[in-house]
Backbone bond lengths (Angstrom), bond angles and torsions (degrees), N, CA, C in turn:
res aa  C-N    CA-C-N  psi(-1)  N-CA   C-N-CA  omega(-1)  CA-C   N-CA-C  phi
1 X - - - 1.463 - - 1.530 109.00 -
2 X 1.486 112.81 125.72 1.828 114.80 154.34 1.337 125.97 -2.87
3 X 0.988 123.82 138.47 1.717 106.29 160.60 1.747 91.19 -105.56
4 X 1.261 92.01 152.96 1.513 104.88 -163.83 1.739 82.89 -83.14
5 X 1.520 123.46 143.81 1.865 128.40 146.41 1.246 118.32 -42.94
6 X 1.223 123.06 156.81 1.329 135.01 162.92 1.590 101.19 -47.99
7 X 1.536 98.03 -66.68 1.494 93.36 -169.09 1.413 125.38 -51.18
8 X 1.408 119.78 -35.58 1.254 127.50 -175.43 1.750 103.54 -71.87
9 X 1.337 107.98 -32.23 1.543 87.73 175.57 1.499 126.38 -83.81
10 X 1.570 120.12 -6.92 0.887 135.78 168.19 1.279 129.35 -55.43
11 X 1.601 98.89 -35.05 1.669 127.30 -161.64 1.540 97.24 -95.41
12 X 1.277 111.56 -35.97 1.757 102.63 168.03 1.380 104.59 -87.84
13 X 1.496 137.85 -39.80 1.559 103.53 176.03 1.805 112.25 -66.81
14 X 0.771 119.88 13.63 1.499 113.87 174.60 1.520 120.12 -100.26
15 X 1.571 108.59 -3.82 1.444 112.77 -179.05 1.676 111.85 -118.26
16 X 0.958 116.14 102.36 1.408 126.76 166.62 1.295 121.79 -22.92
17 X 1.646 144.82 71.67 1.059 136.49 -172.87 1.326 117.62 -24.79
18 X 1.239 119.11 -67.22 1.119 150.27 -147.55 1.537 110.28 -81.45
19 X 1.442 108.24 -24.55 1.429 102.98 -170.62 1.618 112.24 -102.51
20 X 1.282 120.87 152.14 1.860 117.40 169.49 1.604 106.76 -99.66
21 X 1.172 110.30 103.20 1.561 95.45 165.52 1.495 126.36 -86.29
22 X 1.340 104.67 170.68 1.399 122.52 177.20 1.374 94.70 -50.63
23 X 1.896 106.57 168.86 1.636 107.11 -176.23 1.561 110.49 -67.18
24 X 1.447 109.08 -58.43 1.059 130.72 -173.00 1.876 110.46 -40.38
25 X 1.268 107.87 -50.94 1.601 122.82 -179.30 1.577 94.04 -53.95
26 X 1.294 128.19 -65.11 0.960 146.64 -153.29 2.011 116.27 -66.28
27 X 1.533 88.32 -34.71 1.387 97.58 166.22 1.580 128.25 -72.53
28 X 1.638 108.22 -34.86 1.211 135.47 -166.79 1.878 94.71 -74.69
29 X 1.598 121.57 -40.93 1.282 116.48 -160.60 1.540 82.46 -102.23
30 X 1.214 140.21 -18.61 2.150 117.96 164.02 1.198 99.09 -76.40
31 X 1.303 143.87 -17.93 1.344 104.12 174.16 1.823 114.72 -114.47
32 X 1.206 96.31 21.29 1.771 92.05 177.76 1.751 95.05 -105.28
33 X 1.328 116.81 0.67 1.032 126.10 178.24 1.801 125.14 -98.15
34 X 1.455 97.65 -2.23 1.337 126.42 -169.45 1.354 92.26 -80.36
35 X 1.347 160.37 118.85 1.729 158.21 141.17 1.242 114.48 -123.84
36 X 1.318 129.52 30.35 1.707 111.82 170.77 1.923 102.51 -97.12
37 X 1.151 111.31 -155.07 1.371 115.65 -139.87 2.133 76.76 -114.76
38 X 1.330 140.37 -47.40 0.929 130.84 163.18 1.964 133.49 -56.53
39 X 0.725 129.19 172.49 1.646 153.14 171.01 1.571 99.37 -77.29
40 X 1.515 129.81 76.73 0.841 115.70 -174.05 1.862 109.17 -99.88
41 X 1.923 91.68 148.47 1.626 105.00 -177.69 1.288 116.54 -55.85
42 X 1.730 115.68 126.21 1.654 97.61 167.62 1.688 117.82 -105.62
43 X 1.178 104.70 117.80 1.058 124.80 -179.31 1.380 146.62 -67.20
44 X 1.300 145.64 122.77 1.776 124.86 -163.05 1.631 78.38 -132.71
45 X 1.835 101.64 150.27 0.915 122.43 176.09 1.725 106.46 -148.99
46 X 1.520 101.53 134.01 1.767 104.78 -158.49 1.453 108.74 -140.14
47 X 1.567 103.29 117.92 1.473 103.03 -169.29 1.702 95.43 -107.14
48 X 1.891 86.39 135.13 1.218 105.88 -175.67 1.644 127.06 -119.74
49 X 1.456 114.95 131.25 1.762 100.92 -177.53 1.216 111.56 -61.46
50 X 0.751 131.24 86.31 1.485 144.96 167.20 1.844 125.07 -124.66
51 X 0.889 113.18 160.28 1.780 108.63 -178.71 1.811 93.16 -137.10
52 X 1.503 127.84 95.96 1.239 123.85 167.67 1.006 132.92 -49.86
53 X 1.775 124.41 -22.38 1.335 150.06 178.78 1.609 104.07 -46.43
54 X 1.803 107.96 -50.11 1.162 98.01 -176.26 1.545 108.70 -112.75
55 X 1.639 103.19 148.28 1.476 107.21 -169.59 1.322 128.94 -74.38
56 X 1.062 125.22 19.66 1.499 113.89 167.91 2.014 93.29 -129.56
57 X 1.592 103.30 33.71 1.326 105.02 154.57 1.412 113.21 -116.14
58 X 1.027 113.78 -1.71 1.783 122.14 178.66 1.556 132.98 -44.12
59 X 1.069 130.74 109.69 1.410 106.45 -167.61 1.607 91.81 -123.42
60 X 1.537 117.23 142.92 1.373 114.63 -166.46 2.252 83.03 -173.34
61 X 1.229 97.03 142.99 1.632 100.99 177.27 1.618 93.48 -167.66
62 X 1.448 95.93 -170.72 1.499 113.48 159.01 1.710 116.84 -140.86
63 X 0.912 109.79 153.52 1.835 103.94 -177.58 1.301 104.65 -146.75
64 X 1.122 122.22 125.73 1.952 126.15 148.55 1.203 120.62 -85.33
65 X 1.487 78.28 120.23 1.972 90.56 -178.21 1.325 124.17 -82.30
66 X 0.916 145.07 107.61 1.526 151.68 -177.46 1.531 111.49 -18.69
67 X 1.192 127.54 -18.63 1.392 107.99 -178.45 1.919 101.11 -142.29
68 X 1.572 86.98 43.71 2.172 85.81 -169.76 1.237 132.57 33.93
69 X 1.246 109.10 -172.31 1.517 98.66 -165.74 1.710 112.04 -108.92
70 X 1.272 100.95 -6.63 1.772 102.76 171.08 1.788 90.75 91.73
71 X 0.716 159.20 7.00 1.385 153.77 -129.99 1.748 93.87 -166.34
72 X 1.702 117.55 125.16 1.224 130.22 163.87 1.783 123.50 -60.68
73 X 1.115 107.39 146.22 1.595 85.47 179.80 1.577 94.34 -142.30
74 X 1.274 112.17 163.03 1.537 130.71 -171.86 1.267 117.25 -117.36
75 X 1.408 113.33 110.12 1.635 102.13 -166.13 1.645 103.39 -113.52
76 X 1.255 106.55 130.23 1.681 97.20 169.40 1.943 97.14 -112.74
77 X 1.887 83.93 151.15 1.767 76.63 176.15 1.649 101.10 -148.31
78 X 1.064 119.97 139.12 1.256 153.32 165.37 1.518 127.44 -58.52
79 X 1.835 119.90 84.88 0.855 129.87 -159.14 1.367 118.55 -132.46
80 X 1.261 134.65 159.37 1.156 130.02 145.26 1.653 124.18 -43.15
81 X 1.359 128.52 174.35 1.619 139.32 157.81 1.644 104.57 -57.75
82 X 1.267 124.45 -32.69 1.412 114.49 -175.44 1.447 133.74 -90.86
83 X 1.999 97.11 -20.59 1.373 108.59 164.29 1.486 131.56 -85.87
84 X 1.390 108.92 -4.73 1.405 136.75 -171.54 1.243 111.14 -43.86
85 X 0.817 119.09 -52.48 2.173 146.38 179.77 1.271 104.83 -68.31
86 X 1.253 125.92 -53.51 1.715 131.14 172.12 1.150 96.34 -42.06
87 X 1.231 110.85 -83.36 1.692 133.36 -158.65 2.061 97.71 -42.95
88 X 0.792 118.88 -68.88 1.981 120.54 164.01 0.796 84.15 -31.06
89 X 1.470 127.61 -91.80 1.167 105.35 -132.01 1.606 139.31 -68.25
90 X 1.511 102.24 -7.96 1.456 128.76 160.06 1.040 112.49 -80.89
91 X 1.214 144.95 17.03 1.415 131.90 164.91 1.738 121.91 103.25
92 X 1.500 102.50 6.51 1.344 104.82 -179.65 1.551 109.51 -72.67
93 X 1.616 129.33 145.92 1.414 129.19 -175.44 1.169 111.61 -101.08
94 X 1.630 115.61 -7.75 1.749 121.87 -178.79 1.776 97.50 -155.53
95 X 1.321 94.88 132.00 1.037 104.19 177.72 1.946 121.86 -139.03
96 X 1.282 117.35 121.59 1.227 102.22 -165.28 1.883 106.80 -172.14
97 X 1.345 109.05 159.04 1.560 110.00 176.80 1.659 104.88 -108.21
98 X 1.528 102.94 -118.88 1.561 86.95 -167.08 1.384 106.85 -78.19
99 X 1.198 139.18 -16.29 1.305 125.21 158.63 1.518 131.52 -26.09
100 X 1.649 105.18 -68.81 1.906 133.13 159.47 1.804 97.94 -44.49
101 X 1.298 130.15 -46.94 1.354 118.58 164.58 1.487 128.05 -38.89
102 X 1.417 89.04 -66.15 1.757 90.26 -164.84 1.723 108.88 -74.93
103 X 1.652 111.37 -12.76 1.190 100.43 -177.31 1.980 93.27 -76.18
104 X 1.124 114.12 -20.07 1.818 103.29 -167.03 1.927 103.17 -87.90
105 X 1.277 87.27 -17.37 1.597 93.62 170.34 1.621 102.08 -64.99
106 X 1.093 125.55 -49.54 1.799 131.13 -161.13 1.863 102.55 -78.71
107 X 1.422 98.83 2.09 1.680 96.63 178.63 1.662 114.24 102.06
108 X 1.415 118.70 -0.69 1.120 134.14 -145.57 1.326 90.59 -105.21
109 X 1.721 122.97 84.30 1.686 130.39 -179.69 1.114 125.68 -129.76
110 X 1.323 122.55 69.59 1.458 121.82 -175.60 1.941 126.17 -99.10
111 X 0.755 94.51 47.61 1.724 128.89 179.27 1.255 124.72 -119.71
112 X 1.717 121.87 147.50 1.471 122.62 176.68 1.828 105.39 -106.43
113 X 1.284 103.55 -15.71 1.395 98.35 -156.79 1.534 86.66 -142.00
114 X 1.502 103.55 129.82 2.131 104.14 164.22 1.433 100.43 -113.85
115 X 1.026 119.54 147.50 1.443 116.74 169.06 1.737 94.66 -134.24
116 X 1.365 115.38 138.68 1.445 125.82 148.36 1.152 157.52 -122.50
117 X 1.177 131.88 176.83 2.108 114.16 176.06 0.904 115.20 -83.92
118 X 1.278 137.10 153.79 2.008 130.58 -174.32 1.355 101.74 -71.45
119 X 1.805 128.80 -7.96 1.592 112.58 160.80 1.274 138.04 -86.51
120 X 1.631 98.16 4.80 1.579 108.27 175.75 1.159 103.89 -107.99
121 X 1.476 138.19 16.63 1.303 133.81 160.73 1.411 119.31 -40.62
122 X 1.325 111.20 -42.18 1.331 108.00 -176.42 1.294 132.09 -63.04
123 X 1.437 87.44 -36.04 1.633 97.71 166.70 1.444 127.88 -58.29
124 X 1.780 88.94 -68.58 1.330 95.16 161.11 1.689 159.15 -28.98
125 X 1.831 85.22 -55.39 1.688 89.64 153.66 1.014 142.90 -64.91
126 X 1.925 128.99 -0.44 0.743 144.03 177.60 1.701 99.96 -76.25
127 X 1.399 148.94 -16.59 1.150 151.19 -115.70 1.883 97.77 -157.72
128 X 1.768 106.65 16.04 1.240 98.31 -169.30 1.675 95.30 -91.32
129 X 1.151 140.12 -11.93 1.517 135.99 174.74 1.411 127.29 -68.55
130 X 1.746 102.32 -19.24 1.550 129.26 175.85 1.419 104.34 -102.82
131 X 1.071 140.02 -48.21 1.714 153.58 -154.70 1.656 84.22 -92.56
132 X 1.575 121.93 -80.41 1.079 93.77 -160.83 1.318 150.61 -59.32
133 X 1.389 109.94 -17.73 1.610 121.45 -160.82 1.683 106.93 -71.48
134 X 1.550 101.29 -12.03 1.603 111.94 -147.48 2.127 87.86 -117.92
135 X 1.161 114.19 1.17 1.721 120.77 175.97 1.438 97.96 76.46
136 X 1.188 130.88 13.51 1.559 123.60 -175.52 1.703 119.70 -88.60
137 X 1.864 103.29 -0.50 1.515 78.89 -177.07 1.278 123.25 -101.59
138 X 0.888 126.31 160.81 1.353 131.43 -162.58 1.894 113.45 -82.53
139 X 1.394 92.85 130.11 1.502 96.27 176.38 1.205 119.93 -151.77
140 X 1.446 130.60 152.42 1.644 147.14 -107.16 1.695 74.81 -98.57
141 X 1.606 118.73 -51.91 1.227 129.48 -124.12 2.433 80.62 -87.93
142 X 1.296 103.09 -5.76 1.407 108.45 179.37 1.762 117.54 -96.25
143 X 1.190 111.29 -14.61 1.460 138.15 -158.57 1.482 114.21 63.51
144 X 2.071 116.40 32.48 1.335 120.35 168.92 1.400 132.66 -93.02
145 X 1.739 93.35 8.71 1.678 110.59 164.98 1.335 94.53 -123.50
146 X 1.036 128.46 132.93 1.480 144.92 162.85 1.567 124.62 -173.14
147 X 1.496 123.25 156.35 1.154 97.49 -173.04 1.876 105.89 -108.84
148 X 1.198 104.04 21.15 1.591 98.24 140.67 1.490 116.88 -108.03
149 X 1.390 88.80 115.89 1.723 108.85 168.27 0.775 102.82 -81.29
150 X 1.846 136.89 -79.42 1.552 115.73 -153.24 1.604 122.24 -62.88
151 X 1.912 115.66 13.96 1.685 120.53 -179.05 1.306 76.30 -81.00
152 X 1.644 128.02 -72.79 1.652 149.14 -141.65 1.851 101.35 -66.34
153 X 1.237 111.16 -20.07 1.593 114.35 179.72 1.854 98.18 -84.44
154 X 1.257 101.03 -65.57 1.326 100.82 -179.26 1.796 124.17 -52.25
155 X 1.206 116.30 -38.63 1.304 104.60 159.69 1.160 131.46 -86.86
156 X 1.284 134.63 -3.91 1.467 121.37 140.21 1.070 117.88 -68.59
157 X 1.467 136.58 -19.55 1.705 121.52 158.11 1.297 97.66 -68.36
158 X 1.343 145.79 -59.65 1.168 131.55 -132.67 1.462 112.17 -96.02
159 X 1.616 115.98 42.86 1.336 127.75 162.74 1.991 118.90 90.18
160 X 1.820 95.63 20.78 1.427 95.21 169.22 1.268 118.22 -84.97
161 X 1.603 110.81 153.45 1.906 111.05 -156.06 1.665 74.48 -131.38
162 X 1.416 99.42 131.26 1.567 113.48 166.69 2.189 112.68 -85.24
163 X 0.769 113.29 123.76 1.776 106.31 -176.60 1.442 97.27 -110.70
164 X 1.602 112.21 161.40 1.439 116.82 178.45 1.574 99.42 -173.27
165 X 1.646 117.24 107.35 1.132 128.42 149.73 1.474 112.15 -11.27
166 X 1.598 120.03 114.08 1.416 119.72 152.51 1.421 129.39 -101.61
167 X 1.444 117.93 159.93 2.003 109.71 -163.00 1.491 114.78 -26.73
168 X 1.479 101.08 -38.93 1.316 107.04 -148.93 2.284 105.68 -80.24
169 X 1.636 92.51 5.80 1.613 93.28 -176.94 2.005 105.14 88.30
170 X 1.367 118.82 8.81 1.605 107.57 -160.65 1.484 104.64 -124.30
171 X 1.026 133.07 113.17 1.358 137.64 -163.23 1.526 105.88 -109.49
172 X 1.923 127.50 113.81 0.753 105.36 -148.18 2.013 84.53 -122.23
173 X 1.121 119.37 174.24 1.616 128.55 161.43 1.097 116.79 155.91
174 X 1.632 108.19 166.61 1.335 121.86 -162.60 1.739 111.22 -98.10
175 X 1.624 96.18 128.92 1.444 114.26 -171.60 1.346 120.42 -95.05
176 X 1.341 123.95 7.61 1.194 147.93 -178.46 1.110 118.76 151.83
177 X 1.844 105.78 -157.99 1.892 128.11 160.50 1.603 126.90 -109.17
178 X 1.417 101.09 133.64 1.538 100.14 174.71 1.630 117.85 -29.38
179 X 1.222 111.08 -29.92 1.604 119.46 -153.98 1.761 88.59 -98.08
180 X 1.201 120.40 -11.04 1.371 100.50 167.98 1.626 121.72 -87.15
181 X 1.477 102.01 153.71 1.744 115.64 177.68 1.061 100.02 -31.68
182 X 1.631 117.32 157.21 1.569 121.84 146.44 1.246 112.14 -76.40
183 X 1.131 126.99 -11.19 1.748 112.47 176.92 1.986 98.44 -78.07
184 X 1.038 114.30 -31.41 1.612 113.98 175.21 0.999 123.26 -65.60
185 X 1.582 108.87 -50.44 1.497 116.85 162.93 1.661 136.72 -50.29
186 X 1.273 110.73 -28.98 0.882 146.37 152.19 1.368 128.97 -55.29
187 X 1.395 131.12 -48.54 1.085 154.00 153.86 1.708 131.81 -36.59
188 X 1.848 95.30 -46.71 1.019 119.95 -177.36 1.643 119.58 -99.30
189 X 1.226 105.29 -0.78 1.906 118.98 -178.05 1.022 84.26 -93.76
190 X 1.237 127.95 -58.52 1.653 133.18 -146.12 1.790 96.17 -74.57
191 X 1.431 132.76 -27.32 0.888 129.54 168.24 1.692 130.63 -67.35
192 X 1.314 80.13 -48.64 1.888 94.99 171.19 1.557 114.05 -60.02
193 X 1.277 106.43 -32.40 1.748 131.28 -176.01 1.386 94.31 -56.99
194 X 1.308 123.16 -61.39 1.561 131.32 -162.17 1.796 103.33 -84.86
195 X 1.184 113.65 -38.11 1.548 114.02 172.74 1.565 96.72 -50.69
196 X 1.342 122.48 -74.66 1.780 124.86 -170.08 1.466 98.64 -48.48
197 X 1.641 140.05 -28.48 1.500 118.06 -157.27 1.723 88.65 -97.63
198 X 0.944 127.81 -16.18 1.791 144.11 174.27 1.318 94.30 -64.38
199 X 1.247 140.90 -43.74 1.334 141.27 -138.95 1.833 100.26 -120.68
200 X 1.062 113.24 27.98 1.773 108.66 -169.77 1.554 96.60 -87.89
201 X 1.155 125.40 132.56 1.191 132.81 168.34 1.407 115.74 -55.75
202 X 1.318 121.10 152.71 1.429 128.59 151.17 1.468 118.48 -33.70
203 X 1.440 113.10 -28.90 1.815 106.60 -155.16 1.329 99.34 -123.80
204 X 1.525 131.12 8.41 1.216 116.13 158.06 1.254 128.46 -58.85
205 X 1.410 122.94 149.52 1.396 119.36 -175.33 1.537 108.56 -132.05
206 X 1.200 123.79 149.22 1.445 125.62 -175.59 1.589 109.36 36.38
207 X 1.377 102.17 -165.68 1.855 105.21 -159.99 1.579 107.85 -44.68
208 X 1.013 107.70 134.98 1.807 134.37 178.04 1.235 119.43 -87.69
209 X 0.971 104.93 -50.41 1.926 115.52 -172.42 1.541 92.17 -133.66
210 X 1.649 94.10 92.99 1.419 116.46 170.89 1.682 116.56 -79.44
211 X 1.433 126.77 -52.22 1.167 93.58 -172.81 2.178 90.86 -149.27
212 X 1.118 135.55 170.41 1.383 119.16 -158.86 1.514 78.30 -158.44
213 X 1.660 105.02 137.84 1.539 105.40 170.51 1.809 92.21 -152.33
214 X 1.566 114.19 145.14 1.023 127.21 169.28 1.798 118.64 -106.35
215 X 1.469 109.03 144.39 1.271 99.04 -173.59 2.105 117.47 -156.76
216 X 0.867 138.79 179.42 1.384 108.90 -168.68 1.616 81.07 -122.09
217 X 1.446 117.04 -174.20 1.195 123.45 -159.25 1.507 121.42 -74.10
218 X 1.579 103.25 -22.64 1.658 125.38 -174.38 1.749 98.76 -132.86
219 X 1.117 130.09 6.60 1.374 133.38 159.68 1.825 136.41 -104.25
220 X 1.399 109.26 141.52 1.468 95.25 -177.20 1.446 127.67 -66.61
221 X 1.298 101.49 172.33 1.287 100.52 -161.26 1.652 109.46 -93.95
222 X 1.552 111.79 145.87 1.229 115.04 -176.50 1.721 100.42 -108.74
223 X 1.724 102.78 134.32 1.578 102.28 161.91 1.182 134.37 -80.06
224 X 1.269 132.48 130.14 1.818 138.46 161.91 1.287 119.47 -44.58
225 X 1.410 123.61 123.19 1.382 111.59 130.93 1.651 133.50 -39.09
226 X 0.599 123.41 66.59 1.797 121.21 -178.74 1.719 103.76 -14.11
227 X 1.336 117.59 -84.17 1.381 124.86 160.07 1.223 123.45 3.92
228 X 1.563 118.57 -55.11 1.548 110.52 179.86 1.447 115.33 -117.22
229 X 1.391 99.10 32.74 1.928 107.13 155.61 1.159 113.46 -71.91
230 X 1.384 123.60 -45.72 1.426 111.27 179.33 1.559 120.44 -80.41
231 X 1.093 123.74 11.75 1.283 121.21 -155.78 1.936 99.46 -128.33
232 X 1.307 109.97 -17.61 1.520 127.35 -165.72 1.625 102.85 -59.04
């Protein structure tokens, strides 16, 4: 077994198992808890009564967080010859039709985010056995088919976080950087907080947002008060 670091044991005796703090408390002790040599991700992870199995328990959105996520992102997008130039010039890093296909067909995926036009569907859907398994394909109901690209380019640069219910009910992603303010940090939980309570399915039943813990990428995790998410 590991031997645990100084620092790392430091960083768990400094967090109260037992206790949920307020957001704000909670932000202040993930990132004074942050000391490695990288920009580490801070992370929220939120378990929800929900059962994903069945579909009108699904919870899946997108949200921009007011102060991004500190983190670069790679967008490829799926266009015609005429949107090609748009899409650059907004910030897309790959741009291409069935060409950009068959190279993602051959395994060839170096992107976080695809966005496309509803006329390259065809193509596209051909690419849901590769695209999907990995959250990359694009869908209408995300604003990753549309036929404004340079809106759908710019907000995936400009700090939109895609979320998606996993089996287990726990929806997990990154809400920024250690190196950001707590008023930012802060800013951006409380946003994601209200995106997931926006996003409750029809078929949830009893408590929803069971339990919420924040944590940095190499640090433990601190629990929420639920209570003063909305109020932070």
């Amino acid at each position: 077994m590991a031997k645990q670091s100084k620092r790392m044991t430091n960083a768990k005796d400094s967090v109260d198992r037992d206790k949920h703090y307020a957001l704000k408390e909670a932000v202040a002790l993930v990132k004074s808890n942050a000391g490695v040599k990288f920009d580490e991700t801070v992370e929220i992870a939120v378990n929800l009564g929900v059962d994903p199995r069945h579909a009108d328990q699904m919870v899946r959105g997108m949200v921009s967080l007011p102060n991004g996520t500190g983190r670069s992102v790679r967008i490829a997008v799926f266009c015609k010859e005429e949107k090609m130039e748009v899409a650059k010039e907004a910030g897309a890093d790959i741009v291409g039709g069935e060409d950009l296909a068959e190279r993602v067909q051959q395994g060839e995926i170096d992107f976080d985010r695809c966005v496309a036009t509803p006329d390259m569907m065809a193509v596209v859907g051909k690419l849901g056995k590769v695209l999907g398994p990995r959250g990359l394909m694009p869908n209408p109901k995300l604003g990753t088919v549309t036929k404004d690209i340079a809106e759908a380019v710019k907000a995936a640069k400009g700090g939109q976080v895609e979320f998606r219910v996993e089996k287990a009910g726990v929806i997990h992603a990154g809400v920024g950087k250690a190196s950001f303010s707590e008023d930012a940090l802060t800013e951006n939980v409380s946003a994601f907080i209200d995106a997931l309570n926006k996003a409750k399915p029809s078929g949830a039943k009893g408590t929803y947002m069971k339990k919420v813990a924040l944590s940095t990428t190499m640090g433990p995790g601190v629990k929420l008060d639920i209570a003063t998410l909305g109020t932070a």
